[in-house]
DSSP file (Angstrom, degrees, kcal/mol; ACC not computed):
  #  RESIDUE AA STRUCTURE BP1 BP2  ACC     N-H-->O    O-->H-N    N-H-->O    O-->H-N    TCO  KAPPA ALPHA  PHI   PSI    X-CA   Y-CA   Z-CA
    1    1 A X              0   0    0      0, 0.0     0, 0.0     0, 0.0     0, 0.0   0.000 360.0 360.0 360.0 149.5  -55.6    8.4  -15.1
    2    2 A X        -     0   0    0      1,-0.2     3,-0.1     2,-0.1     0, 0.0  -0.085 360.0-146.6 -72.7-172.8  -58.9    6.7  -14.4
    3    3 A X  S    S+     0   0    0      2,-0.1     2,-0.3     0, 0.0    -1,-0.2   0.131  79.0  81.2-131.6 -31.4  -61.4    6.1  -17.3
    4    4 A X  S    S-     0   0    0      4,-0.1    -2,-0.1     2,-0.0     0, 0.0  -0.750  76.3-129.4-117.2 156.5  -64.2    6.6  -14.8
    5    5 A X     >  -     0   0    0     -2,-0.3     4,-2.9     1,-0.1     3,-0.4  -0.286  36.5 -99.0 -90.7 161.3  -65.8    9.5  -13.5
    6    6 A X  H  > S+     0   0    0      1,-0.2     4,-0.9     2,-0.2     5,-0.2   0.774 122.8  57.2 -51.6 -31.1  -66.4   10.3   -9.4
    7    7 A X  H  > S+     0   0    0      2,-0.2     4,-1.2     1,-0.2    -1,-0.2   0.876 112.2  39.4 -80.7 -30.5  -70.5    9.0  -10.3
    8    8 A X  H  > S+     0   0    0     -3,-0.4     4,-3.2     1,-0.2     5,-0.4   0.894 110.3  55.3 -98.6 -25.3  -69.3    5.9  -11.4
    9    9 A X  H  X S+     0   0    0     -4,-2.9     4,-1.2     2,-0.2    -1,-0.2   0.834 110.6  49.7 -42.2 -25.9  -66.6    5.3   -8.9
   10   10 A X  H  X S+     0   0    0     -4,-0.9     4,-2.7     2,-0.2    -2,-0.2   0.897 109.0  51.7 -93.3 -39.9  -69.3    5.8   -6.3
   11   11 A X  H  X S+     0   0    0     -4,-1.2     4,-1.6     2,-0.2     5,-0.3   0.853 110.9  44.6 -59.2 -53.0  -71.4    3.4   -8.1
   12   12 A X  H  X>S+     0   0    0     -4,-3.2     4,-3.5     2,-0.2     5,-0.8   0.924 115.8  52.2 -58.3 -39.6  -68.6    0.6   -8.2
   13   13 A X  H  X5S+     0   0    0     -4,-1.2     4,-7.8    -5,-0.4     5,-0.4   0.964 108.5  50.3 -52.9 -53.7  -67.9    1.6   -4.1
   14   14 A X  H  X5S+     0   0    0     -4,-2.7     4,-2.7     1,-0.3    -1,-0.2   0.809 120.4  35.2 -54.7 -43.8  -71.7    1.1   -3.2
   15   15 A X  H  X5S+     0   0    0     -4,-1.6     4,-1.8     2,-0.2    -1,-0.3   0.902 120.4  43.8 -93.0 -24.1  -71.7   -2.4   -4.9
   16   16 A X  H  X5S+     0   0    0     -4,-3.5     4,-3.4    -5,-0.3    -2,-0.2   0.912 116.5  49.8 -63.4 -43.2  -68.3   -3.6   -4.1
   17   17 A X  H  X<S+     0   0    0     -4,-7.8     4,-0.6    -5,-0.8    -2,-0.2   0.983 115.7  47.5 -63.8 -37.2  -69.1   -2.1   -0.3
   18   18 A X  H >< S+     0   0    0     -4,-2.7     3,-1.8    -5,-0.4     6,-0.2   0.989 113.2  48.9 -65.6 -55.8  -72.5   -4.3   -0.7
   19   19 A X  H 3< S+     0   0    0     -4,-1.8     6,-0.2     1,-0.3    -1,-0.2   0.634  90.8  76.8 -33.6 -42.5  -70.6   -7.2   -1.9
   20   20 A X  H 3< S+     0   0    0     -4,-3.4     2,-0.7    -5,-0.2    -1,-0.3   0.805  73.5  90.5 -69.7  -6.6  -68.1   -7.3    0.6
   21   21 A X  S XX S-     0   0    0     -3,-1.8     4,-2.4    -4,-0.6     3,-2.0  -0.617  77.4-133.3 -81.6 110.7  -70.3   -8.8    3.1
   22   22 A X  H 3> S+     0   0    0     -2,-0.7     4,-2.9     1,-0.3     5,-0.2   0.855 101.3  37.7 -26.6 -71.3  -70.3  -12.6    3.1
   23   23 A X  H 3> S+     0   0    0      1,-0.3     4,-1.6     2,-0.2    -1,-0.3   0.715 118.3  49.7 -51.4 -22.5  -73.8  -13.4    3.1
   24   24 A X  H <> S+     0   0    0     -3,-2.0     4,-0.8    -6,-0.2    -1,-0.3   0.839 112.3  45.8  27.8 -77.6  -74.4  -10.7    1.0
   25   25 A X  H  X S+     0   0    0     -4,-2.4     4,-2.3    -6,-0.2     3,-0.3   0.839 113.0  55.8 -71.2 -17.2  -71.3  -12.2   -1.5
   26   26 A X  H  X S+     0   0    0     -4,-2.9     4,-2.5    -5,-0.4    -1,-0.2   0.993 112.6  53.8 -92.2 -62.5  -73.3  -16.2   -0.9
   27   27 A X  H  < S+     0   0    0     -4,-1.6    -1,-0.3     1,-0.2    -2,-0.2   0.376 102.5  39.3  77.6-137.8  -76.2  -14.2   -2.3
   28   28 A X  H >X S+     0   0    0     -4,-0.8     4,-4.4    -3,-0.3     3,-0.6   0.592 112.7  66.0 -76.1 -43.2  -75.8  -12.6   -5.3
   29   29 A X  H 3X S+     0   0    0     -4,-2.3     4,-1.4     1,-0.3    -2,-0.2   0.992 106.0  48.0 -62.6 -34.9  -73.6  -16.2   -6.2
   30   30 A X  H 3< S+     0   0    0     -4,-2.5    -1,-0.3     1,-0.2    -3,-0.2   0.880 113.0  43.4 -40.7 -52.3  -76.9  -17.8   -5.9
   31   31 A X  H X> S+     0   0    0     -3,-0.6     3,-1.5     2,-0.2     4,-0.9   0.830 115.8  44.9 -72.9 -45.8  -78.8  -15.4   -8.1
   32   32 A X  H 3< S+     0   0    0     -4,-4.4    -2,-0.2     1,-0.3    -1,-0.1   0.534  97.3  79.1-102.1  16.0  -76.3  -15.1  -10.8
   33   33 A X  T 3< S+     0   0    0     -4,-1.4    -1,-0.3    -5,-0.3    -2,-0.2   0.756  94.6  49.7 -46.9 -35.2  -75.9  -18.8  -10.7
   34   34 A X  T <4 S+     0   0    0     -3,-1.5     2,-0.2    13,-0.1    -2,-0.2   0.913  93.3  79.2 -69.8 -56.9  -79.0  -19.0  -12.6
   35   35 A X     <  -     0   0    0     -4,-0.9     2,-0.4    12,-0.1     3,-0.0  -0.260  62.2-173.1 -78.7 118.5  -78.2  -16.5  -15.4
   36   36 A X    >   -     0   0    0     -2,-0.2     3,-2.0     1,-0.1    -2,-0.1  -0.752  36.7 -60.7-104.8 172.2  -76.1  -18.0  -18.1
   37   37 A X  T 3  S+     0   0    0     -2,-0.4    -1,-0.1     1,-0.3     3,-0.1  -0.053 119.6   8.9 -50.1 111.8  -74.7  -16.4  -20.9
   38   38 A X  T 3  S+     0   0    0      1,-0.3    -1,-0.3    -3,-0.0     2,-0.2   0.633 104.7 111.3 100.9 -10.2  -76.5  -14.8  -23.4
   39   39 A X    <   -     0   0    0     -3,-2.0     2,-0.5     5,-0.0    -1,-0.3  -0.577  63.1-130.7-106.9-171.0  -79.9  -15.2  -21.1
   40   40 A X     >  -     0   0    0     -2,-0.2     4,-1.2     1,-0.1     3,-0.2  -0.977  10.1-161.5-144.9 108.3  -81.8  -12.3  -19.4
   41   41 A X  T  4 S+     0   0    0     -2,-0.5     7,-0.4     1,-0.2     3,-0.4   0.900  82.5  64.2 -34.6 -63.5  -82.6  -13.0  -15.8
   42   42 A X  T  4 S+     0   0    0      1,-0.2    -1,-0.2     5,-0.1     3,-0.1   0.764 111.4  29.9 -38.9 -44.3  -85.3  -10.3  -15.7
   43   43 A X  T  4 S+     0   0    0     -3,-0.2     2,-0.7     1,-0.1    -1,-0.2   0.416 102.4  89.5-111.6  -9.3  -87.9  -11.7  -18.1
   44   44 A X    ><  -     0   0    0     -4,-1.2     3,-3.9    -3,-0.4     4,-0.4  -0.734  58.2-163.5-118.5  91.4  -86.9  -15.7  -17.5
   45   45 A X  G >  S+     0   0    0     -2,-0.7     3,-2.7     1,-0.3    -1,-0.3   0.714  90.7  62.4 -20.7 -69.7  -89.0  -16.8  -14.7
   46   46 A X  G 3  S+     0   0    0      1,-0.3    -1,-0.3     3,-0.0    -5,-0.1   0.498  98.1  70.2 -41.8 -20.5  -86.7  -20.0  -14.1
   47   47 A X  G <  S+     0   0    0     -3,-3.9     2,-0.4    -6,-0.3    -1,-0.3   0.955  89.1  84.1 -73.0 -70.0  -83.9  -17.0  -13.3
   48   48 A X    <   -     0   0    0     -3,-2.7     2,-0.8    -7,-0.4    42,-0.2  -0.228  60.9-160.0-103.3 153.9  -85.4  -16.1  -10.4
   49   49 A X  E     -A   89   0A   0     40,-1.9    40,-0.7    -2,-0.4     5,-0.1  -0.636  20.5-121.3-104.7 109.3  -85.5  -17.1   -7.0
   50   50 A X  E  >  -A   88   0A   0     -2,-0.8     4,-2.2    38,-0.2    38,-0.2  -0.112  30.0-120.8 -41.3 139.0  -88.2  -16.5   -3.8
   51   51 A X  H  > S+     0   0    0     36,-1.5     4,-1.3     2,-0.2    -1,-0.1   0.927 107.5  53.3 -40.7 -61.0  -86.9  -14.9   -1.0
   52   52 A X  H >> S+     0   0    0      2,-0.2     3,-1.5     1,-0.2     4,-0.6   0.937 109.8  48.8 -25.2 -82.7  -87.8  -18.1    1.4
   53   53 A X  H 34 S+     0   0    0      1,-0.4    -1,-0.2     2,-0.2     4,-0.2   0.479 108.2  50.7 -84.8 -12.7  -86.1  -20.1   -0.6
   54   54 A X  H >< S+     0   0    0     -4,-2.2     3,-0.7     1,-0.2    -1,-0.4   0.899 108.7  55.5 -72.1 -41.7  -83.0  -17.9   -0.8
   55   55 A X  H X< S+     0   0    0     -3,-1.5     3,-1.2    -4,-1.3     5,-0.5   0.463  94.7  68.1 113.4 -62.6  -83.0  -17.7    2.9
   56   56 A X  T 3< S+     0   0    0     -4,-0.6    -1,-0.2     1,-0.3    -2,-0.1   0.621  98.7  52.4 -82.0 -12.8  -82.9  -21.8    3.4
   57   57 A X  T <  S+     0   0    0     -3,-0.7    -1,-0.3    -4,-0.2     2,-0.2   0.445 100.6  65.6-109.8  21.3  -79.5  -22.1    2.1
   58   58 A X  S <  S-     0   0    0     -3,-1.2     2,-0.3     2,-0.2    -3,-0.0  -0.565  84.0-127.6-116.9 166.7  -77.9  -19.5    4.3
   59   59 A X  S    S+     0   0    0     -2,-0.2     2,-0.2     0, 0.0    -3,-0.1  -0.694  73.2 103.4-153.3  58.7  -77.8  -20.3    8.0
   60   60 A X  S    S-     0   0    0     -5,-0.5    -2,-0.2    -2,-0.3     4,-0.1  -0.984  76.3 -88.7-159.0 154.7  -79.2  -17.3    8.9
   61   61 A X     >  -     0   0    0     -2,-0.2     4,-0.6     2,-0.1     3,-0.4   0.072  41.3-111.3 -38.9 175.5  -82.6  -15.7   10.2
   62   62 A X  H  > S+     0   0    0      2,-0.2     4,-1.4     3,-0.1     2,-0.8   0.844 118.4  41.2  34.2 -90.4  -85.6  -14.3    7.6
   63   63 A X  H  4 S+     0   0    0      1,-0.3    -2,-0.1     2,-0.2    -1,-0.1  -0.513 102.7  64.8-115.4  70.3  -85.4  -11.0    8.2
   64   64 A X  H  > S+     0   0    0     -2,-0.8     4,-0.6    -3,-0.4     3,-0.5   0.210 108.3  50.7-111.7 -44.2  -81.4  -11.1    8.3
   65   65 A X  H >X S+     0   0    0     -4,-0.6     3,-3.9    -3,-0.4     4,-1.5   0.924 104.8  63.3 -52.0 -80.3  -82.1  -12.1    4.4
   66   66 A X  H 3X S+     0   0    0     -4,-1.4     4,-0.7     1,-0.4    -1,-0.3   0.467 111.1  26.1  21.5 -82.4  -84.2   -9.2    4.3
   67   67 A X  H 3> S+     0   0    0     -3,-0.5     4,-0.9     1,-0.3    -1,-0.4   0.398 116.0  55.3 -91.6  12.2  -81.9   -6.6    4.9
   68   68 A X  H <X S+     0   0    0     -3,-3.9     4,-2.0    -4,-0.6    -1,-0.3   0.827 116.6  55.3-105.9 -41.9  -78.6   -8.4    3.4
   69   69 A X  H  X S+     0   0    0     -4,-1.5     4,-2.1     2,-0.3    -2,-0.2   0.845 113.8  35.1 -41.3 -40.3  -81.9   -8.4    0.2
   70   70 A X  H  X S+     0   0    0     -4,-0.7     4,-5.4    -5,-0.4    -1,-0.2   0.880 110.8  64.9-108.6 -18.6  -82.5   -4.7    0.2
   71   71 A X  H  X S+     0   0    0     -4,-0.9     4,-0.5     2,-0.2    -1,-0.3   0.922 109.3  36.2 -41.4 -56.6  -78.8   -4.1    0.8
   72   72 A X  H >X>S+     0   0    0     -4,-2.0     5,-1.9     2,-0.2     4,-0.6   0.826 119.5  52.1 -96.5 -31.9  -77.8   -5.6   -2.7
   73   73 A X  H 3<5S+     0   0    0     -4,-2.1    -1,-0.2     1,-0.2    -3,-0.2   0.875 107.8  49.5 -85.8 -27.8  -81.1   -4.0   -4.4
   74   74 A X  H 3<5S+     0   0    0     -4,-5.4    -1,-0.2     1,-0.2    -2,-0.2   0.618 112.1  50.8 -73.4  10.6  -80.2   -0.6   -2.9
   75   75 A X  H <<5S-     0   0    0     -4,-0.5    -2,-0.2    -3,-0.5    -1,-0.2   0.604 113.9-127.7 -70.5 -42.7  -76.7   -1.4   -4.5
   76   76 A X  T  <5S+     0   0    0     -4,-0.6    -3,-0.2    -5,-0.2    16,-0.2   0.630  82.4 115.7  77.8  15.5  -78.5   -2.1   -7.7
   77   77 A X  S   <S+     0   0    0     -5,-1.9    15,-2.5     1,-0.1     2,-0.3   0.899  76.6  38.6 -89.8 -36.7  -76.9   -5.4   -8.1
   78   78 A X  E     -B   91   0A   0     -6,-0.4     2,-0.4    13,-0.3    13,-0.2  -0.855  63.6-144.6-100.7 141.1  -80.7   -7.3   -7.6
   79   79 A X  E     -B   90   0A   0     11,-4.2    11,-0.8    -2,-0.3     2,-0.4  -0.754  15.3-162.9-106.4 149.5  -84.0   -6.7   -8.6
   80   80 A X  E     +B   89   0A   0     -2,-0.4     2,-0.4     9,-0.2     9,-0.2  -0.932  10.7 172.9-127.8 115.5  -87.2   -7.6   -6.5
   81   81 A X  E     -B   88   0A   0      7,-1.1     7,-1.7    -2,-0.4     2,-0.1  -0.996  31.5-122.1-164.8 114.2  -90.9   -8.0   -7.2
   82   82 A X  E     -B   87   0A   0     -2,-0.4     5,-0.2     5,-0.2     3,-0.1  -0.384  19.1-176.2 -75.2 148.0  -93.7   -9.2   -5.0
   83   83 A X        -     0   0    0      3,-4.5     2,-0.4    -2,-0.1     3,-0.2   0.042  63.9 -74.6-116.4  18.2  -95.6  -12.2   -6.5
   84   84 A X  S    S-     0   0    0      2,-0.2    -1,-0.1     1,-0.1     0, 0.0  -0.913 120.2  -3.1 -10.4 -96.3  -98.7  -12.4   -3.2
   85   85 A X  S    S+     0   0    0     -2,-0.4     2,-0.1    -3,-0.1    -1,-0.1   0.785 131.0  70.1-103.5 -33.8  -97.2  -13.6   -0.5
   86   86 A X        -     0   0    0     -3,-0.2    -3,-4.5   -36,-0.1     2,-0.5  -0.483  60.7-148.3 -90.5 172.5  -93.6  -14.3   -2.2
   87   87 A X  E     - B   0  82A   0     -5,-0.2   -36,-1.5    -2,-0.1    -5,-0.2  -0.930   7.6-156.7-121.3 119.1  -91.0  -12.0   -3.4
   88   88 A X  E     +AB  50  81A   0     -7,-1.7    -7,-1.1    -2,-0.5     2,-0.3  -0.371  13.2 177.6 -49.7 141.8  -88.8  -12.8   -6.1
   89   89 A X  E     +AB  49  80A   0    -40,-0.7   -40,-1.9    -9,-0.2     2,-0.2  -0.968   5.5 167.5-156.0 156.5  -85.2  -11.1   -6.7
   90   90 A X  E     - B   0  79A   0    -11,-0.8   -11,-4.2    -2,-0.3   -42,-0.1  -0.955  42.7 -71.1 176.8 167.4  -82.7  -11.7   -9.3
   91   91 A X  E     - B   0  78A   0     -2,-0.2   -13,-0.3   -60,-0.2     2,-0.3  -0.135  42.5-117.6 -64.2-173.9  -79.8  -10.3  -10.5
   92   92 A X        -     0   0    0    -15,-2.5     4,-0.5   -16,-0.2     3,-0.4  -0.806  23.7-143.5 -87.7 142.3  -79.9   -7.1  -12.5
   93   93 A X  S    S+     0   0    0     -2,-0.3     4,-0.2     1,-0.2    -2,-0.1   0.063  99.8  50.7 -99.9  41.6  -78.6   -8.4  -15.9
   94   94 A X  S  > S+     0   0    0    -17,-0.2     4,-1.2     2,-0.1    -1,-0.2   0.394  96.3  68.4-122.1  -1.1  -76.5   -4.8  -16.5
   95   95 A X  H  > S+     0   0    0     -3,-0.4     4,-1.3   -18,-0.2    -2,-0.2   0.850 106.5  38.7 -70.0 -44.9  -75.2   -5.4  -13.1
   96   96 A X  H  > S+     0   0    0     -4,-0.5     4,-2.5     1,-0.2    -1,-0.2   0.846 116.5  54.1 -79.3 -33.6  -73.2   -8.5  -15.0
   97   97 A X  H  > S+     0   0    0      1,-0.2     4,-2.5    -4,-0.2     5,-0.3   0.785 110.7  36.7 -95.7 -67.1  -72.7   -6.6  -17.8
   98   98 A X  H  X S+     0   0    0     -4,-1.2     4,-0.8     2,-0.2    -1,-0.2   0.793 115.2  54.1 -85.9 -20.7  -71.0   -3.4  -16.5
   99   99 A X  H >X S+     0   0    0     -4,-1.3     4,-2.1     2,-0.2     3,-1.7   0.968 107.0  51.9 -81.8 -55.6  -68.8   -5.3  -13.7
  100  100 A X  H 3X S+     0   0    0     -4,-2.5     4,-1.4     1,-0.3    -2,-0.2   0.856 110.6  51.5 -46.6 -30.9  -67.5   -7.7  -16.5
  101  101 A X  H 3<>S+     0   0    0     -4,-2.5     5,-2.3     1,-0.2    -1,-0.3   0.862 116.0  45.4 -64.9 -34.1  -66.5   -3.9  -18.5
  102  102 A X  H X<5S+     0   0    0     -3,-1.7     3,-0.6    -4,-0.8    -2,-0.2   0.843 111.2  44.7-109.5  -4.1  -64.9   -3.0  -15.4
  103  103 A X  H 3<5S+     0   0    0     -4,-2.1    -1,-0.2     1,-0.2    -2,-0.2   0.667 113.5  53.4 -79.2 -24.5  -63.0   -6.1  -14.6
  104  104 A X  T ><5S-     0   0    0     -4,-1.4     3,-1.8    -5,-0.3    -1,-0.2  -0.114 114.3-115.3 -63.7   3.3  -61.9   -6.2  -18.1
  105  105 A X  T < 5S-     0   0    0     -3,-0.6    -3,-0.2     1,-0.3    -4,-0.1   0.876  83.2 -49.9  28.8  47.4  -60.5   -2.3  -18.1
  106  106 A X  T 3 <S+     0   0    0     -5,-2.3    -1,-0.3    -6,-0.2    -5,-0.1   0.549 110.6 124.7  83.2  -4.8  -63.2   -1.6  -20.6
  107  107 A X    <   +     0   0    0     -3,-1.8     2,-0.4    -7,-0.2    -2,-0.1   0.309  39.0  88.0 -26.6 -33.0  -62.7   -4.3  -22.9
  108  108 A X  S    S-     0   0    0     -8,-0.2    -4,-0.0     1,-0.2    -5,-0.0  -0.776  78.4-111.0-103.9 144.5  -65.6   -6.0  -23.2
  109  109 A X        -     0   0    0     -2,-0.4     2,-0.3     1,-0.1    -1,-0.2   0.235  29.1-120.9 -58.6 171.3  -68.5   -4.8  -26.1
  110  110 A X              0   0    0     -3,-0.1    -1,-0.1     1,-0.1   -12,-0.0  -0.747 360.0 360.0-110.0 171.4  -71.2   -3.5  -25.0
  111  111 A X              0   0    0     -2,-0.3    -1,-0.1     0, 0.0    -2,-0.0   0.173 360.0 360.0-115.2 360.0  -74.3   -5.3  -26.1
C-alpha cells in the first residue's frame, strides 16, 4: 500500500509529467546545479539564474524557454521573479527536499 495520498500522487505526476520533457529535464539541471547542500536557493542571489541567460545554453528559441519556464513553475518545481527587464527563476528548495523523501521511500528527515 502506498504511503501517499491521491493529492500527493497528483503532485509527484504534474512534476515528473513536467520533467519528462528534455528541455524542461536540461533546465531544472541547470538551476539546481547552483543549489548545494545545506544552501537556500531562494534567498542566495548567486542561486539564481536570468531567463536570457538560461535560454543561451539550450538550442532553442526565447519564448520556447518561456513556456518549457512556466511549465516547471506551474509544476512547482521553480520559482520566478521579475528584476526590470530580467526574470530570475530558481529552483524551489522544497522541491529538492520532498523529491529526495520520495526517492528515498520516506527516509530522509525532514528539515
Amino acid at each position: 500500500m502506498s504511503k501517499y495520498n491521491i493529492t500527493q500522487l497528483e503532485k509527484y505526476s504534474e512534476i515528473f509529467k513536467a520533467l519528462s520533457n528534455p528541455n524542461r529535464l536540461r533546465i531544472f539541471l541547470q538551476l539546481v546545479s547552483c543549489c548545494t547542500p545545506g544552501t537556500t536557493c531562494e534567498t542566495d542571489p548567486e542561486f539564481r539564474k536570468c531567463a536570457g541567460e538560461i535560454g543561451q545554453h539550450l538550442d532553442i528559441v526565447a519564448s520556447t524557454v518561456s513556456h518549457h519556464l512556466k511549465e516547471l513553475r506551474k509544476a512547482g518545481i521553480i520559482r520566478m521573479e521579475r528584476k526590470g527587464q530580467k526574470v530570475e527563476c530558481w529552483v524551489d528548495p522544497n522541491i529538492l527536499e520532498e523529491l529526495a523523501d520520495f526517492f528515498s521511500d520516506g527516509t530522509t528527515k525532514k528539515i
